[in-house]
Short mmCIF file of the C-alpha atoms (twelve columns), coordinates in Angstrom:
data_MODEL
# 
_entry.id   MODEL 
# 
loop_
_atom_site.group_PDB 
_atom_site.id 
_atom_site.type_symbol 
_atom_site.label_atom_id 
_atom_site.label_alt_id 
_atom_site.label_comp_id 
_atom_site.label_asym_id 
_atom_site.label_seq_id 
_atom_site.Cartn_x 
_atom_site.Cartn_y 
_atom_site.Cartn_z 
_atom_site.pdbx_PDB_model_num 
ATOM 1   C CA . UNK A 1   0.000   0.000  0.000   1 
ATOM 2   C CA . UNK A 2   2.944   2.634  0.489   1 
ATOM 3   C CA . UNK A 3   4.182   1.651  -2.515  1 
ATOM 4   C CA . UNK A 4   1.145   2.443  -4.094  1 
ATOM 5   C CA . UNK A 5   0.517   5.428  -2.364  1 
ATOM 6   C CA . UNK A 6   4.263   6.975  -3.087  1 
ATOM 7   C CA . UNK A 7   3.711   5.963  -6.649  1 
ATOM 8   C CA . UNK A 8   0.926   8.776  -6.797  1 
ATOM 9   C CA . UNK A 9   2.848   11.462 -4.333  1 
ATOM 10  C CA . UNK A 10  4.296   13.869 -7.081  1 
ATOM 11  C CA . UNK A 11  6.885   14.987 -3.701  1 
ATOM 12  C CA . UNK A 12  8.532   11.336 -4.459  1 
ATOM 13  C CA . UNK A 13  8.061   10.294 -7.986  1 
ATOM 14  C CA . UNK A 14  8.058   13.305 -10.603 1 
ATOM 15  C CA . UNK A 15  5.645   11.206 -13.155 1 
ATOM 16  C CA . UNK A 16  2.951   10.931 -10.299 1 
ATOM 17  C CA . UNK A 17  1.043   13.681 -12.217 1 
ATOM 18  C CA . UNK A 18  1.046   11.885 -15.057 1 
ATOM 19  C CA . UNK A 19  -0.253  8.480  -14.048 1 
ATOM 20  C CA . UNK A 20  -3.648  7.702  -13.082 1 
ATOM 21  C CA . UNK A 21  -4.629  5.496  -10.536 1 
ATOM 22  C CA . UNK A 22  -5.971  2.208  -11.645 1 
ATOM 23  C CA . UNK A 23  -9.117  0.350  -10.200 1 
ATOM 24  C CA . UNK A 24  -7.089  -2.224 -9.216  1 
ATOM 25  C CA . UNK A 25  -4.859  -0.328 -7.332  1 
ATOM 26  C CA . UNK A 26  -7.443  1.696  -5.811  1 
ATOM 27  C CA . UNK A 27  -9.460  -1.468 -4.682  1 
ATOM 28  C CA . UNK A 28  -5.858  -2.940 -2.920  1 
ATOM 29  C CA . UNK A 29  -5.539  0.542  -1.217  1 
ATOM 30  C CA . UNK A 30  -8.641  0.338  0.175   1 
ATOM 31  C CA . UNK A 31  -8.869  -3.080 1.495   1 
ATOM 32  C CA . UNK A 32  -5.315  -3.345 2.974   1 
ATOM 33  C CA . UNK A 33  -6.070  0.230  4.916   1 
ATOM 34  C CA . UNK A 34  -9.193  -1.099 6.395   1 
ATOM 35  C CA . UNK A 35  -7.361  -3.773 7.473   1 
ATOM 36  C CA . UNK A 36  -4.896  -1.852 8.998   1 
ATOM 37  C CA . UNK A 37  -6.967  0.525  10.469  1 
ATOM 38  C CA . UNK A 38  -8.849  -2.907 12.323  1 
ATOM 39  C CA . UNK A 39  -5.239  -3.967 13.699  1 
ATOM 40  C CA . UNK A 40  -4.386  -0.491 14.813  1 
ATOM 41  C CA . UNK A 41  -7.764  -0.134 16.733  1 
ATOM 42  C CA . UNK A 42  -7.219  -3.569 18.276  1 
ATOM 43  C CA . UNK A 43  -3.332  -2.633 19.578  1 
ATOM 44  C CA . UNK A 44  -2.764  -1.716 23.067  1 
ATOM 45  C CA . UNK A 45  0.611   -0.212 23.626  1 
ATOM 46  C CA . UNK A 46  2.718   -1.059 26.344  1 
ATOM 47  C CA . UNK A 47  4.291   1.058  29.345  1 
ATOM 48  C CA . UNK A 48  2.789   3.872  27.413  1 
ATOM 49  C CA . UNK A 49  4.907   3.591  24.717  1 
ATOM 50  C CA . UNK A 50  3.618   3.428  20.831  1 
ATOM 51  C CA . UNK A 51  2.785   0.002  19.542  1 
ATOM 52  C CA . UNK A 52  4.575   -0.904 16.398  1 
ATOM 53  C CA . UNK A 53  1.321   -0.616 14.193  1 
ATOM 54  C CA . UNK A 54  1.072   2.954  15.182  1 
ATOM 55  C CA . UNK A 55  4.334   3.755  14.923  1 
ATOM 56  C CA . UNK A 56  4.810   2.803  11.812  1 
ATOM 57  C CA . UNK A 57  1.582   4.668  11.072  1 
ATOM 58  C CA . UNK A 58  3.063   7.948  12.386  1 
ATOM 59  C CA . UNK A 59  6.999   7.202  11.142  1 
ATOM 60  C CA . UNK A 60  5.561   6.596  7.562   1 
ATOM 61  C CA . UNK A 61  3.071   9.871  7.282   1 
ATOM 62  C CA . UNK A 62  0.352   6.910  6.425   1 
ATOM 63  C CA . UNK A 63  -2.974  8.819  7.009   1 
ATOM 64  C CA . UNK A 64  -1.813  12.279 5.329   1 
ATOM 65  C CA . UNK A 65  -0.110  10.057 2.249   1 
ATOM 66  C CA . UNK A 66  -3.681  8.529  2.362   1 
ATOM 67  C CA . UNK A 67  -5.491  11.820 2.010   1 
ATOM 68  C CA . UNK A 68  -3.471  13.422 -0.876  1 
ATOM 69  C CA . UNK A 69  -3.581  10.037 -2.402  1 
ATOM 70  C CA . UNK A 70  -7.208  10.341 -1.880  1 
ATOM 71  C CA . UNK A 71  -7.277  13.943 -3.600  1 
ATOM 72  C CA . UNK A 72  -5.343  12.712 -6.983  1 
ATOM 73  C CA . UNK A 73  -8.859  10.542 -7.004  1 
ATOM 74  C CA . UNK A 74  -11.990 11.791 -8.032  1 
ATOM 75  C CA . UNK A 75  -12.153 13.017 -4.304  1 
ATOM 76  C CA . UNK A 76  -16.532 12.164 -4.169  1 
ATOM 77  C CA . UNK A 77  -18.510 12.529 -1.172  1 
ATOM 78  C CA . UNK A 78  -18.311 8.716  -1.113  1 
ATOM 79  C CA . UNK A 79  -14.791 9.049  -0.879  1 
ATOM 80  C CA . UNK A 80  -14.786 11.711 2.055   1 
ATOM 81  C CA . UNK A 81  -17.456 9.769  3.902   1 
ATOM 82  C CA . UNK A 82  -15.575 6.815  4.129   1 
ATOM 83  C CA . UNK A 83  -12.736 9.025  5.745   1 
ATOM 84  C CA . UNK A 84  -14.795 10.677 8.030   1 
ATOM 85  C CA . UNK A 85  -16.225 7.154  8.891   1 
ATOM 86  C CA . UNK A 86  -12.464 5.794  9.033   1 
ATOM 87  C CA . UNK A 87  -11.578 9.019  11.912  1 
ATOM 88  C CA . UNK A 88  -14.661 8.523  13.988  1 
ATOM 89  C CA . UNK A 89  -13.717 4.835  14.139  1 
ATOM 90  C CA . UNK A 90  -10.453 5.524  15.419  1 
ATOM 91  C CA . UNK A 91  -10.762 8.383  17.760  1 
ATOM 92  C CA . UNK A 92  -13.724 5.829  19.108  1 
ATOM 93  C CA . UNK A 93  -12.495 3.018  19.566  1 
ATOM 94  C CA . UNK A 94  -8.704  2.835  19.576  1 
ATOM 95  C CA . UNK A 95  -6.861  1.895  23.016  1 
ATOM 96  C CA . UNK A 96  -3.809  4.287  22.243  1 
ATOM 97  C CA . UNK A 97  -4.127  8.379  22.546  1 
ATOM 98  C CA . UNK A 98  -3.901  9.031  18.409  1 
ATOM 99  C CA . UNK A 99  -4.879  12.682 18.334  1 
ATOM 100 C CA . UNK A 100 -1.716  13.254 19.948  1 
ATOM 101 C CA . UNK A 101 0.148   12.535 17.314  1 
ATOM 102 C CA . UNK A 102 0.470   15.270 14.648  1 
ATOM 103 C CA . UNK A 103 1.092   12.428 11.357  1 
ATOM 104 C CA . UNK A 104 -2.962  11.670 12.386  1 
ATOM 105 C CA . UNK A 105 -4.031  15.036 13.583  1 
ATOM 106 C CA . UNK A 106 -2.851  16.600 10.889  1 
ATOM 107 C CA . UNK A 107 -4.461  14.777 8.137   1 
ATOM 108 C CA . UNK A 108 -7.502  14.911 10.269  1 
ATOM 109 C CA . UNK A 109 -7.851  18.465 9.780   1 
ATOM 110 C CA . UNK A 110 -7.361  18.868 5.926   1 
ATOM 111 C CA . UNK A 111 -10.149 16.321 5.717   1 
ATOM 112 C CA . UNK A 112 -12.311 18.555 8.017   1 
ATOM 113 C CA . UNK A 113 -11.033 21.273 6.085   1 
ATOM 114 C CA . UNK A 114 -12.308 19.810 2.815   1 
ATOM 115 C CA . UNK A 115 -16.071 19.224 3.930   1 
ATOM 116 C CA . UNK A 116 -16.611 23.043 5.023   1 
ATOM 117 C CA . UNK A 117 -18.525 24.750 2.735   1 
ATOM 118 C CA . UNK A 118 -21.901 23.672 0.380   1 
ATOM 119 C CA . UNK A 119 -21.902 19.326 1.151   1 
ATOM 120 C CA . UNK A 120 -24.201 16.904 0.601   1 
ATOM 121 C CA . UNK A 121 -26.788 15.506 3.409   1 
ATOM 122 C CA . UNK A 122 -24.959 12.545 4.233   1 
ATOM 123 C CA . UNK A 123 -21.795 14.011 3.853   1 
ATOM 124 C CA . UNK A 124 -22.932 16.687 6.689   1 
ATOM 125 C CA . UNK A 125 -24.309 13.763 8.671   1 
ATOM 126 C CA . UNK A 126 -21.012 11.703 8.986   1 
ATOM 127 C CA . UNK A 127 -19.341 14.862 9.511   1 
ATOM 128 C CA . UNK A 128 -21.414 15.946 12.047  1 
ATOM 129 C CA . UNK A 129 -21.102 12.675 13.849  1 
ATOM 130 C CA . UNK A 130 -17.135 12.840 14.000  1 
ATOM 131 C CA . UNK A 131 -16.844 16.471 15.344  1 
ATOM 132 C CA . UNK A 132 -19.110 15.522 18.110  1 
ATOM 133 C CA . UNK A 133 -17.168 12.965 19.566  1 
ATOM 134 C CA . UNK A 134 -14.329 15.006 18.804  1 
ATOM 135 C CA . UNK A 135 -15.825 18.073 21.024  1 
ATOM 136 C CA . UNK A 136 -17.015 14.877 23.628  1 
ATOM 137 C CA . UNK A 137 -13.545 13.970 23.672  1 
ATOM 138 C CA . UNK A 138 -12.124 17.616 24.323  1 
ATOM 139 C CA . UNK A 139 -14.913 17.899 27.274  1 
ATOM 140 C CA . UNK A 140 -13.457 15.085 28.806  1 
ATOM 141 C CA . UNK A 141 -9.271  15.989 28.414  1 
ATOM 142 C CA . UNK A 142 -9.136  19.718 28.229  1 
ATOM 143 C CA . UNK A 143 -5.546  19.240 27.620  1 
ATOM 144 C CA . UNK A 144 -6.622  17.858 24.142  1 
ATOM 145 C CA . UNK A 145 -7.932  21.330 23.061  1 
ATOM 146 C CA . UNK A 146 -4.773  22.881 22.703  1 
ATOM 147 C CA . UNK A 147 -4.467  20.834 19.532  1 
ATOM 148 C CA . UNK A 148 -7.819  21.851 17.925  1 
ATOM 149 C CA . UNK A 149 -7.426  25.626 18.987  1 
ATOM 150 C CA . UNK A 150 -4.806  27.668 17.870  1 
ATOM 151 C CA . UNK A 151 -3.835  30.969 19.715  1 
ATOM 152 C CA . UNK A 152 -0.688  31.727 18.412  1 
ATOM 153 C CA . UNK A 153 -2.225  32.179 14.298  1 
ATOM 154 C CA . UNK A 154 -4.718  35.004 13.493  1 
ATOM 155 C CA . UNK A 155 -6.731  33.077 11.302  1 
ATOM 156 C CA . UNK A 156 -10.138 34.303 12.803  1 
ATOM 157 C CA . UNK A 157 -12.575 31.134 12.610  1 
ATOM 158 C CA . UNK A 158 -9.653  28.940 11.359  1 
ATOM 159 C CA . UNK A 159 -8.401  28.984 14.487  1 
ATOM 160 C CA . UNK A 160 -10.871 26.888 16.128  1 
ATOM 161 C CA . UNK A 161 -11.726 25.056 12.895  1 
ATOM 162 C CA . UNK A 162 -14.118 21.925 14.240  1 
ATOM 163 C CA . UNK A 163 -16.069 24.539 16.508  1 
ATOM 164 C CA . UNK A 164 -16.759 26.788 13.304  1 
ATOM 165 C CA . UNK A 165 -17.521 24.033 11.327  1 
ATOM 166 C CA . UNK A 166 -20.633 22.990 13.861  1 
ATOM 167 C CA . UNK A 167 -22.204 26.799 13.516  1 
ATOM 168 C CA . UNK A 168 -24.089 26.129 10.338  1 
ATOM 169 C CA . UNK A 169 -25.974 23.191 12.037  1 
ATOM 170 C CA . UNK A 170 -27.344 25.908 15.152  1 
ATOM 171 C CA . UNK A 171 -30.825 25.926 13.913  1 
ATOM 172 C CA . UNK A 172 -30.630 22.054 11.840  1 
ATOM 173 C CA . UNK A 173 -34.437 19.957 12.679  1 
ATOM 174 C CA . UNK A 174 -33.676 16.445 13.080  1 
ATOM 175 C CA . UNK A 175 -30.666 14.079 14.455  1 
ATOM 176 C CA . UNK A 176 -27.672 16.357 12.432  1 
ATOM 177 C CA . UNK A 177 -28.967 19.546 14.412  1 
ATOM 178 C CA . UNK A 178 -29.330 18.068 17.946  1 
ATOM 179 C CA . UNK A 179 -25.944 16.205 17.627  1 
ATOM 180 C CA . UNK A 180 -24.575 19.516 16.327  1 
ATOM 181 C CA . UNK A 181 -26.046 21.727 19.551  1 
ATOM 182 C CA . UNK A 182 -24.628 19.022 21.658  1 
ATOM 183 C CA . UNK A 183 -21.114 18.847 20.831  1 
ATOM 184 C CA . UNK A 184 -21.038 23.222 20.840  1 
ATOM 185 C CA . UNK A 185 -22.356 22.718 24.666  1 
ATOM 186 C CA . UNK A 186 -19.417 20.375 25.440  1 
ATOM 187 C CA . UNK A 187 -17.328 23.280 23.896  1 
ATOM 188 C CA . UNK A 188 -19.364 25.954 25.827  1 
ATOM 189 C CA . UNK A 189 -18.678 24.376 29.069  1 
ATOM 190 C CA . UNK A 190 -15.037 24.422 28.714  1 
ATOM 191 C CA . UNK A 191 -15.000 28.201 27.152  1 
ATOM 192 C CA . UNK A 192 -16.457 28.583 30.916  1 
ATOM 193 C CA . UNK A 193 -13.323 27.954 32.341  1 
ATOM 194 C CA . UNK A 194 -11.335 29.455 29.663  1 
ATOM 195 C CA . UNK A 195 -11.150 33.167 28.907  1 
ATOM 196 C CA . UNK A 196 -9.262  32.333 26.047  1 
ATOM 197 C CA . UNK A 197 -11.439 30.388 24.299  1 
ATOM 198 C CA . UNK A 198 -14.476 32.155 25.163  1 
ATOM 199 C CA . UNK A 199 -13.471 35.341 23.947  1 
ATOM 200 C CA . UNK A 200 -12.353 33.305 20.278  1 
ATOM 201 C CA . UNK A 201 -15.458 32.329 20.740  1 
ATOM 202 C CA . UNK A 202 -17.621 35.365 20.818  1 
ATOM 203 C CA . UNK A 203 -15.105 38.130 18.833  1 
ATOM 204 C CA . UNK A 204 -13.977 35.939 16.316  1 
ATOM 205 C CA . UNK A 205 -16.651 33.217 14.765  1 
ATOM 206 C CA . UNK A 206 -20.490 33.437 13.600  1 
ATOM 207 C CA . UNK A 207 -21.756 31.977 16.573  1 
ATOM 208 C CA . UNK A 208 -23.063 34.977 18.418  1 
ATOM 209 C CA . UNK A 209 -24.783 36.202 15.102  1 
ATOM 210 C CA . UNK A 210 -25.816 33.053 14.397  1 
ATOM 211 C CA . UNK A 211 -27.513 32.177 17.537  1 
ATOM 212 C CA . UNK A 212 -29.614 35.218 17.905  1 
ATOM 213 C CA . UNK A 213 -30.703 35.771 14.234  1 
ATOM 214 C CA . UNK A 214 -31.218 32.223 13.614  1 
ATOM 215 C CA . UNK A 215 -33.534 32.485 16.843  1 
ATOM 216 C CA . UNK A 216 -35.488 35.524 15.592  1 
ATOM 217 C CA . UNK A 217 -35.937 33.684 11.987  1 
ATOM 218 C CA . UNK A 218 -37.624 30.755 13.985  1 
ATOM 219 C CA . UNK A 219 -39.419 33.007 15.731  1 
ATOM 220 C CA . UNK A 220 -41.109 34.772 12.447  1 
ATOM 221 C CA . UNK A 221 -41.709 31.521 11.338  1 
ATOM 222 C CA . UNK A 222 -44.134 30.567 14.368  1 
ATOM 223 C CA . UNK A 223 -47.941 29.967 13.258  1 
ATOM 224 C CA . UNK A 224 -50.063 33.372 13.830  1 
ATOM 225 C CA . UNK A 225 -52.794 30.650 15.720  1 
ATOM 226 C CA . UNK A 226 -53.237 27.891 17.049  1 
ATOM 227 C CA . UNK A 227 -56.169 25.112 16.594  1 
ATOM 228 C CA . UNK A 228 -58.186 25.142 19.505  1 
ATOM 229 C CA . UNK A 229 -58.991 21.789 21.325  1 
ATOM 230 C CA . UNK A 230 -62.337 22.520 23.253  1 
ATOM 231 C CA . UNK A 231 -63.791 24.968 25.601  1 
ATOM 232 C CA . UNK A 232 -61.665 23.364 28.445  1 
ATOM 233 C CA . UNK A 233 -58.330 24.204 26.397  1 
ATOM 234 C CA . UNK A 234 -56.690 27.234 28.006  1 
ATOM 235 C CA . UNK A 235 -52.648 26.504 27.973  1 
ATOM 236 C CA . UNK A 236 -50.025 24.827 25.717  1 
ATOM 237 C CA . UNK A 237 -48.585 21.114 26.446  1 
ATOM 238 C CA . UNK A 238 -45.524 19.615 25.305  1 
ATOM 239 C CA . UNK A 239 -47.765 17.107 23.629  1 
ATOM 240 C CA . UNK A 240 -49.705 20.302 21.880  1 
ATOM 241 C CA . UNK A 241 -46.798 21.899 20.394  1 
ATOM 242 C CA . UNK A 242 -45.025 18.610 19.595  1 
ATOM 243 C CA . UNK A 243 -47.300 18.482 16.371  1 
ATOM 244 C CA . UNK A 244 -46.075 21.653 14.902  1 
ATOM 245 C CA . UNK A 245 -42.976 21.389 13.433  1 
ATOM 246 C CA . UNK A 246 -42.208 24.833 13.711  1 
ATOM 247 C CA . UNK A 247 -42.701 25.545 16.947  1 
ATOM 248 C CA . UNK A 248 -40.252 22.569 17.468  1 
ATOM 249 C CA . UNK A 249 -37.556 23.440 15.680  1 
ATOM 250 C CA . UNK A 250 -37.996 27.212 17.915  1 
ATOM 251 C CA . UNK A 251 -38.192 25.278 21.300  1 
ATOM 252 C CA . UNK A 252 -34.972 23.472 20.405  1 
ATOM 253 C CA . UNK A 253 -33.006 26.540 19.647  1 
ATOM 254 C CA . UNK A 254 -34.321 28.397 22.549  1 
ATOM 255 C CA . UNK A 255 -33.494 25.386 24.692  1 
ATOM 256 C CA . UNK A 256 -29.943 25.460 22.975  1 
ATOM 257 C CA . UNK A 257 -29.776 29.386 23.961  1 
ATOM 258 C CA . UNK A 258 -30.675 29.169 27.393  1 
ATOM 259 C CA . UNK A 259 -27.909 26.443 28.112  1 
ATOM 260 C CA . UNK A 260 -25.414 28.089 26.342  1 
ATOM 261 C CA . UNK A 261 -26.009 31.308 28.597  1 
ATOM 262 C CA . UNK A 262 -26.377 29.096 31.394  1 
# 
């Protein structure tokens, strides 16, 4: 598989540019790193040292000779799901500390990088999925965040990219939205504790804006009346306003503002 992936790196073989990648070779990458990715999920490294799957994985560059390989493709929402799927696996279930290590954070973040912007549904749902558990993950080692969030580079909402990516799903209905509010709380609760962040937070990303006009949108959007439901009718039940989905979608996002203040 490194063979085949140096083959395509133009860095190591000037012709790379040249030569397409063949289904066959495609089809070995893909199996081979799947099995890989099983072993390295399965190791458990020893007086806290790397175990030699990973460390070949991090010696070698694998995962970021995987993603450019993975860009001289056609690079298709199929092919970025399967690499979100492939990072939410990991960071999930592995026994060693991986986002520590900069050969798998790094090519973590160019594939995060790559999904910003106008994506398909299901593209946005495995994405959505992975920077949860990242922001879970952060909530429960704050020493972890310094990793995501960069103070030292004045690249405004760059900085913090996997919290700005989450701000377009605010005001999502459904599954993507709620997982979306969730992992900015876990985020929220450490910018409680941290000046640093919070103030990234509010002067330099969306959020704010976001929040409150997103609100005020959902608010317009309410039904002018209601149906009544007899003469003995006189307030509104969760079970009332659970059959319009507008009002909903507003008592979500006013639920997500009040814990976010709180």
């Amino acid at each position: 598989v490194l063979k085949i992936l140096e083959k395509h790196d133009p860095l190591k073989n000037t012709q790379a540019k040249y030569g397409a990648i063949s289904p066959d070779e495609a089809s070995t990458v893909q199996n081979y790193v799947e099995h890989m990715l099983f072993l390295l999920i399965e190791e458990q490294a020893k007086d806290a040292s790397m175990g030699p799957i990973l460390e070949f994985v991090v010696s070698e560059n694998i995962m970021e000779k995987l993603f450019l390989w993975s860009l001289r493709r056609e690079f298709t929402d199929e092919t970025k799901i399967e690499q979100l799927k492939m990072y939410e696996m990991l960071v999930t279930q592995s026994h060693q500390p991986l986002l520590h290590h900069k050969p798998i954070l790094k090519p973590l973040m160019m594939l995060l990088s790559s999904c910003s912007g106008t994506s398909t549904p299901t593209v946005e749902t495995e994405l959505v999925v992975l920077l949860n558990q990242l922001c879970s993950i952060i909530a429960k080692d704050p020493s972890i965040l310094e990793l995501f969030f960069h103070t030292s580079e004045d690249q405004g909402a760059a900085n913090f990219l996997i919290f700005s990516l989450l701000i377009p799903f605010i005001h999502r209905e459904g599954t993507v939205g709620q997982q979306a509010r969730d992992a900015l709380l876990f985020i929220m609760s450490l910018s409680a504790e941290n000046n640093v962040v919070a103030n990234h937070i509010a002067e330099n990303t969306y959020f704010c804006p976001v929040l409150a006009t997103g609100l005020s949108g959902l608010y317009s959007s309410l039904p002018t009346k209601l149906e009544e439901k007899g003469e003995e009718w006189h307030c509104l039940l969760k079970d009332d306003w659970l059959l319009s989905p507008a009002l909903v979608q507003f008592m979500n996002s006013l639920e997500f503002c009040n814990a976010v203040i709180q």
